[in-house]
C-alpha positions, 0 to 999 in steps of 0.5 A: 211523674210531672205534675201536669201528665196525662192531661190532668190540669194543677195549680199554676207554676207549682212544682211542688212543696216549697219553704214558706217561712225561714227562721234563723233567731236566737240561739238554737231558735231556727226553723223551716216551714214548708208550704203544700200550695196545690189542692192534693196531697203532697208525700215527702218521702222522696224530699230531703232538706240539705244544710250546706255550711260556709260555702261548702257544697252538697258532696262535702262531709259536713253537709247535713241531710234530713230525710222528711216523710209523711205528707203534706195535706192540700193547703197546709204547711209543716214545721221543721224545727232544730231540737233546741227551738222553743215555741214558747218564744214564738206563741206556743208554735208546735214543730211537727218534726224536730232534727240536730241538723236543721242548724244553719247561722245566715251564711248556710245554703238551705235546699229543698231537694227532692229526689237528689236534686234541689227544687227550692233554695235559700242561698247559693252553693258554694259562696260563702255571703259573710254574714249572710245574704241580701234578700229584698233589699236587706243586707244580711237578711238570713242571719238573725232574720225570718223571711216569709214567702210571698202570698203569690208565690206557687213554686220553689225556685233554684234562682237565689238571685231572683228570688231574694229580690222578689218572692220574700218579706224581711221581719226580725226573728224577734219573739213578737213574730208570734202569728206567722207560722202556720198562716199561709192561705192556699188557693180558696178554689180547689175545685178548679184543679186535678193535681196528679200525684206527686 
């Protein structure tokens, strides 16, 4: 259902999870945070991850899809790593849930798809950007990169042009990245919202 049906009143602009934090580091160092911005609990059985490589598109057989489930608590994150990640490297970060697929290098669309169809995304189907896309200025951010979403950003977005340029912030994917996963504040009032359910 929508989230706003039966007059029931939710965070503004937010249309569910969205990725929070994108890791492309050092070897297998590759991650994916995704953020539950509403005051409800968000379940993820019906969201999916798909890995989209070198300009490929989503009914190609190298497509890789991890199926998610479980929940996201009001205000919290959940930290998908690849299996060979090392939290070591980055403080000690904790993965919620570790999968082969989450294996991406810069010029590999990532989508947030939530019943068959994308809600959130990093990159473009079906374009192939070299070595990988522009986001804020920065050429090649989504190789070698970690890229944070914007504080006031409450939705996922579909509009890759639109969103590299303004909901997120460049860093380097070095080891000293160690206090962003997991640092992400939700709105400090729930108690203005009545989200429906998911």
């Amino acid at each position: 259902s929508e989230p706003c049906e039966g007059g029931s009143r939710c965070v503004e602009s937010s249309t569910g999870v969205l990725i929070s934090v994108y890791l492309d580091g050092v070897q297998n160092d590759r991650a994916l945070e995704l953020f539950n911005p509403t005051c409800g609990e968000i379940g993820l059985d019906e969201y999916e991850i798909w890995v989209i490589p070198n300009g490929g598109s989503q009914a190609d057989a190298s497509t890789r899809r991890i199926v998610l489930g479980g929940g996201i608590t009001a205000g919290s994150s959940l930290l998908i790593c690849h299996t060979g990640f090392d939290g070591s490297n980055y403080g000690g970060v904790e993965c919620d849930m570790r999968s082969e697929d989450l294996d991406f290098n810069g010029d590999d669309a990532v989508l947030v798809v939530r019943q068959g169809s994308a809600v959130d995304v990093i990159g473009i189907e079906g374009s192939d950007p070299g070595l990988g896309w522009s986001v804020a200025g920065v050429g090649a951010a989504t190789r070698n990169h970690m890229l944070v979403r914007k504080a006031d950003v409450l939705r996922g977005s579909t509009d890759w042009a639109t969103s590299e340029a303004r909901a997120w912030e460049v860093l380097d994917s070095s080891q000293s990245q160690t206090e962003v996963f997991g640092s992400r504040v939700a709105l400090s009032d729930c108690g203005w919202f009545d989200i429906a359910v998911y």
